[in-house]
C-alpha atoms as one frame of an Amber mdcrd trajectory, in Angstrom:
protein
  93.277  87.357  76.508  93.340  90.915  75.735  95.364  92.358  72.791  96.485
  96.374  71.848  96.954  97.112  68.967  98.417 100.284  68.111  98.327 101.972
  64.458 101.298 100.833  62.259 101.940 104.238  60.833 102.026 106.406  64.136
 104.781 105.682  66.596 104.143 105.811  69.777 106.145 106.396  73.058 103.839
 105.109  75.684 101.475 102.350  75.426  98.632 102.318  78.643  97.772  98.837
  79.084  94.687  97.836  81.710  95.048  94.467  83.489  92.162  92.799  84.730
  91.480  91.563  88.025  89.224  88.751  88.614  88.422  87.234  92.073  86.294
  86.634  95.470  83.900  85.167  97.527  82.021  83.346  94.656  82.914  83.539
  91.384  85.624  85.325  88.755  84.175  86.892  85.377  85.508  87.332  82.208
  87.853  89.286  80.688  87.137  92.416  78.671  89.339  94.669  76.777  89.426
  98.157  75.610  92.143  99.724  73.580  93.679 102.606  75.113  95.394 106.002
  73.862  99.359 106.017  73.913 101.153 109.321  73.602 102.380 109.783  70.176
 106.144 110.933  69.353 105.192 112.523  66.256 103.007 115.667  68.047 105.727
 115.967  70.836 107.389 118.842  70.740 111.171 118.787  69.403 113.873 118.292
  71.695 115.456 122.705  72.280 118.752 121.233  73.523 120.587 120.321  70.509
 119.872 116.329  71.815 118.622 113.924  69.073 115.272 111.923  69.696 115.111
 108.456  70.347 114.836 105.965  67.386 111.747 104.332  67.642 111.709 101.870
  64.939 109.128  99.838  66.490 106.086 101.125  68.383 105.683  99.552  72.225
 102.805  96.802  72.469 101.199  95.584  75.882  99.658  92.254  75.751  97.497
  90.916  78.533  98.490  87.192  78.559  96.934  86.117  81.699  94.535  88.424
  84.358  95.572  88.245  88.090  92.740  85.889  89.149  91.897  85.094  93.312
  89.582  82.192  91.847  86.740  81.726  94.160  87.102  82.757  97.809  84.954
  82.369 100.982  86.369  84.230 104.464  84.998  83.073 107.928  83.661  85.755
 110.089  87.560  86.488 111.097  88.157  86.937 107.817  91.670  86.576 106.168
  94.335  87.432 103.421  95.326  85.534 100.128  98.676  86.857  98.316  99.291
  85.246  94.709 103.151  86.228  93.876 104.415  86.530  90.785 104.621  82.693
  89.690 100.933  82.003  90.412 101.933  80.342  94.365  99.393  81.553  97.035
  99.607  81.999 100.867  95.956  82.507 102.890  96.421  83.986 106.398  93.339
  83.606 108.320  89.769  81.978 107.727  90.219  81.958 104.157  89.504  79.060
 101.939  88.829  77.975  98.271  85.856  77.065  96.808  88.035  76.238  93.319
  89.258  77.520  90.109  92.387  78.373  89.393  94.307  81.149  91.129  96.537
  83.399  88.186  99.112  85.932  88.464  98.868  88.823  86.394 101.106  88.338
  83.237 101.850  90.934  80.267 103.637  90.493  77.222 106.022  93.847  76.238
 106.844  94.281  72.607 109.020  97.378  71.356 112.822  97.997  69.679 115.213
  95.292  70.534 117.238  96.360  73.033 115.506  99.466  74.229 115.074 100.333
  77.835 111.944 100.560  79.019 109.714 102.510  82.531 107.416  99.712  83.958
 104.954 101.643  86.381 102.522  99.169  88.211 101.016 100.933  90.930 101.068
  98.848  94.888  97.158  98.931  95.017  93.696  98.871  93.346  90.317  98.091
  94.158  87.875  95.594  92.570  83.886  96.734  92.495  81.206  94.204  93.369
  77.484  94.520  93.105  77.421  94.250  97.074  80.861  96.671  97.748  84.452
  97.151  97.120  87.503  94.795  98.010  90.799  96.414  97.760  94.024  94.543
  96.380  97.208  95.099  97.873 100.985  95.091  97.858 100.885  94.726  94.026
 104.678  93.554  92.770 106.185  92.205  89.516 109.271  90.072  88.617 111.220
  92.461  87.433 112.940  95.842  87.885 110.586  99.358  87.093 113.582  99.793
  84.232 115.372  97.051  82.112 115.655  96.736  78.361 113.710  94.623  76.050
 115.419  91.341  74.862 117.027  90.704  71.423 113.671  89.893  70.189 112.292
  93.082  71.384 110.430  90.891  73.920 109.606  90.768  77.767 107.603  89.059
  79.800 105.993  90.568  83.444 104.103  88.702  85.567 102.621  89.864  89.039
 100.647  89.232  91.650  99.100  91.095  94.732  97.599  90.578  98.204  93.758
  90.394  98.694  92.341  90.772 102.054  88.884  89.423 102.924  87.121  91.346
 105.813  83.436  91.242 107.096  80.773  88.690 105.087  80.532  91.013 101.693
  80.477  88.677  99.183  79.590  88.607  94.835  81.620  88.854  91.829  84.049
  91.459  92.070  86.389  92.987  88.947  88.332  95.841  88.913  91.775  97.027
  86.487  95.383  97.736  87.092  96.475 100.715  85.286 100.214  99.349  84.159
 102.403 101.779  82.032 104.805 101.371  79.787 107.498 104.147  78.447 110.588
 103.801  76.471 113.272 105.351  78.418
């Protein structure tokens, strides 16, 4: 699990949060976490038309609670696809089949101002970096809309998954991130 923690004394209007991807043809690694720079109200310029900025009582925080996780793979020379939606469920297309472990969607915990909408940007794809090539993820989507507000708790949950296609006999430990970004509106 991967936590960001952002300075208590700066507020901040976007946090960056980088989701790991584990998965492939033999074996998932761990997780590993880096904080990362959010864009801080304080040096933004003040608003020239007259309109008030946004309260931000309390600063956003991105949690990764669980990494979007293929398990362990292995693809027959036709090779094959294996989507995880957002509740952890799988579909393989094709010569693809487990070798074990569990199979995760991606899952991040919001935090922010009760209430307060907020800009979810996930992008649709990413790539994951092996020490024998590249496998690219697909057709990333979440379980909720790109804008809704936080809950009374200043809470909410995202989970995810994506589409992994397995083409050719590359095979190793692959990891990669998805760049997911979170602004109050």
């Amino acid at each position: 699990m991967a936590m960001w923690h952002f300075l208590p004394r700066v507020l901040y209007r976007r946090a960056l949060a980088l989701l790991l991807i584990c998965g492939v043809p033999l074996l998932c690694g761990l997780l590993t976490a880096s904080p990362v720079a959010a864009q801080c109200l304080l040096c933004a310029p003040a608003p020239t038309d007259g309109a008030a900025m946004p309260s931000t009582n309390r600063p956003l925080r991105v949690e990764v609670v669980t990494n979007l996780d293929f398990a362990r793979l292995v693809a027959g020379t036709g090779g094959g696809t294996l989507t995880i939606d957002a509740n952890s469920s799988t579909r393989a297309v094709g010569d693809v089949r487990s070798l074990g472990g569990f199979v995760l969607s991606g899952r991040i915990l919001i935090e922010g101002e009760p209430g307060r909408m907020v800009r979810i940007t996930i992008p649709s794809d990413a790539s994951m970096n092996g020490t024998n090539g590249r496998i690219l993820i697909s057709n990333i989507a979440s379980d909720v809309a790109p804008v809704l507000p936080l809950g009374p708790d200043g809470r909410l949950e995202v989970r995810f998954g994506a589409e992994l296609r397995l083409i050719g006999t590359i095979s190793g430990n692959f990891h990669g991130r998805i760049p997911v970004t979170v602004d109050y509106e």
